[in-house]
N, C-alpha and C positions, 0 to 999 in steps of 0.2 A: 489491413494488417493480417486477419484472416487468409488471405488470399496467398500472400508474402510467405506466411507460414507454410502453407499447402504445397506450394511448389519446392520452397527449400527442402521439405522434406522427401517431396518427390524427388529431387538429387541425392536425396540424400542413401534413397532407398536405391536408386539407379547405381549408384559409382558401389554403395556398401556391399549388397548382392550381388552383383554384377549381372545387373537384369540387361546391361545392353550388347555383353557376354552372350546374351542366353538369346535371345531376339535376334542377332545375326548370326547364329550357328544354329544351324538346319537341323544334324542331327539330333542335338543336344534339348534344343526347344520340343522336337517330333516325339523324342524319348519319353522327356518328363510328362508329356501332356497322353500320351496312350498309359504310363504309370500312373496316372491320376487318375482312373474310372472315371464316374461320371462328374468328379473335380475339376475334372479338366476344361469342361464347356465354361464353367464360369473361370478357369485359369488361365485359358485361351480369351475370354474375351478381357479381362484385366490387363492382359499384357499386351493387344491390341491397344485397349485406350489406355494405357501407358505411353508405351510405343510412337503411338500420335501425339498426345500433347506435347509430350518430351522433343518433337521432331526427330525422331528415330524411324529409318526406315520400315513403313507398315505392311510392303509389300511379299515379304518375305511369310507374313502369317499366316495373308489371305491363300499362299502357294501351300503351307502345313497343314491350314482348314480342309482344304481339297483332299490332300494324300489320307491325315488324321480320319477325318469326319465324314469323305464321300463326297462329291457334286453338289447334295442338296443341302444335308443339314451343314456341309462346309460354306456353303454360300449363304446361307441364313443365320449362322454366327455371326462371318464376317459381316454381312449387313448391317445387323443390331449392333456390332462392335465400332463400326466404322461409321453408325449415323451417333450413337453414345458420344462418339470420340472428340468427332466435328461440332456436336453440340457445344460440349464440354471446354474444348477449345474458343470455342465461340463466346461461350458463356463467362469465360475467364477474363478474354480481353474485354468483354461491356464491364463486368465486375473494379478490374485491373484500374477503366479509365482511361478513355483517349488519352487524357493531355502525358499519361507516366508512358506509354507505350508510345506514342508520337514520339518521343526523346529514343528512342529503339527503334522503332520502323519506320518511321512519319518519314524518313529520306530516304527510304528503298525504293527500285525503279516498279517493284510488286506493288507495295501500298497504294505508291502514288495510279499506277495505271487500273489497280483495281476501284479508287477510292473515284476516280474520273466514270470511268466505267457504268457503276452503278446510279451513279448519281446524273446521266445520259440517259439510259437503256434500262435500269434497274433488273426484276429478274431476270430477263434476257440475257443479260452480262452473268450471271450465275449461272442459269443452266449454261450457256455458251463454254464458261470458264470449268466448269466441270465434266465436259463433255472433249474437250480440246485442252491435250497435257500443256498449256502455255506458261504455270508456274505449279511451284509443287504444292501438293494436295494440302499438306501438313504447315506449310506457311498459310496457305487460302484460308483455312479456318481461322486463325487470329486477326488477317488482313480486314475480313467480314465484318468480322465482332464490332472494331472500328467504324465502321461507315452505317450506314440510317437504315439498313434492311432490318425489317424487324424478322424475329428468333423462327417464327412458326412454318412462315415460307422458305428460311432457307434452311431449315430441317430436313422439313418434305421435300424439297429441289435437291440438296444433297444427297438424300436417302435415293430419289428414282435415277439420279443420271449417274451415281455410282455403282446403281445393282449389274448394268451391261458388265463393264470392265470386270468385274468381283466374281460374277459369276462364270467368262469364257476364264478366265487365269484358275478359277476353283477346279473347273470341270477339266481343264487342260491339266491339273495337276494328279487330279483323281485318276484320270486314263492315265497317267504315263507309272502312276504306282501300282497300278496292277497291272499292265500290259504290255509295259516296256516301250521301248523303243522299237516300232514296227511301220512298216509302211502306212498301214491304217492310220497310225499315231502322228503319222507326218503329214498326210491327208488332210486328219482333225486338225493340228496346228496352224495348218496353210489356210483351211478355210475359218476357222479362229481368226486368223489373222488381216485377212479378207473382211470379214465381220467388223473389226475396229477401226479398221481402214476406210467403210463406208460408214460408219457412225461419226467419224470424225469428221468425212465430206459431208455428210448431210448436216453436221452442222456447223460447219462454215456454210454452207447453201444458206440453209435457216439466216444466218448472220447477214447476208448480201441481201437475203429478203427483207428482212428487218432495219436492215441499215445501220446495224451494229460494227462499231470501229473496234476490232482487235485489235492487240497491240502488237503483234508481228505484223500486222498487215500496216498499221501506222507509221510502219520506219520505210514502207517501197517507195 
């Protein structure tokens, strides 16, 4: 009942405020959070794990962390904000209860392939699944909660296979607000993007090693 409570309210805070108003306009979010001194670090990460449990796009923070906060301390917000988040998330659905959220997701083609997944390959299928965009980030955490992985490991696995992504998109956001759009800056992007492009090969490699069954790779 608890629990029930917590999230109605979290709509409630969402539609009243119009936090999700605020979360997908760029400038508006960049504004408040440099008008907030040092309020901002814990206003910025609230609205990150907001953001995430609610299923509202995250990615647009980790872009604000960069420009706001710089490379570094922008990638170590979103860090903490984004393993907070995925806990959080995690921790709702064990709370929640299979058999209430089975009536909810138990028949999505996510659940069902992640719920196989792990129960095959165990963390393997998690680092995998977070290292290779195969379903969105922000469903992933509730899907987990679900299934026998216990909390600790997929904190930690969470935490390390989300710092690559968090931190080229942080660093890529910091260059292009001070230095604009420049050769250099295109440079960085390309090889940015080179970057995620072999993270993503090397783990499907890792997978073919392991003999881990994807679930794009299950439908050839």
């Amino acid at each position: 009942m608890l629990i029930v409570a917590v999230i109605y309210a979290l709509y409630l805070l969402i539609h009243h405020f119009g936090l999700l108003d605020l979360v997908t306009h760029f400038r508006h979010l960049q504004h408040l959070i440099l008008q907030s001194g040092t309020l901002g670090y814990g206003l910025y990460i609230a609205l990150f794990i907001v953001a995430t449990v609610c299923l509202m796009p995250g990615s647009i923070l980790v872009l604000v962390g960069g420009i706001v906060f710089g490379p570094w301390v922008g990638t170590l917000l979103s860090l903490v904000a984004a393993t907070l988040a995925s806990a959080l998330s995690f921790l709702l659905a064990r709370l929640l209860g299979r058999t209430l959220l089975l009536n909810y997701v138990g028949h999505t083609a996510t659940f069902q392939a992640i719920e196989r997944g792990i129960a095959r390959n165990g963390v393997d299928f998690l680092i995998l699944t977070r290292l290779i965009p195969l379903f969105p980030y922000n469903i992933q955490n509730y899907a987990y909660g679900l299934t026998a992985i216990p909390f600790w490991p997929y904190t930690l696995i969470s935490a390390l296979t989300t710092l690559p992504g968090i931190f080229i998109y942080t660093f890529m956001a910091s260059t292009l607000a001070v230095d604009g759009i420049t050769l250099f800056f295109v440079l960085k992007l390309s090889l940015a993007g080179l970057a995620l492009f072999a993270l993503v090969q090397a783990a499907k490699w890792y997978a073919r090693r392991k003999r881990v069954e994807l679930p794009q790779e299950s439908h050839q």
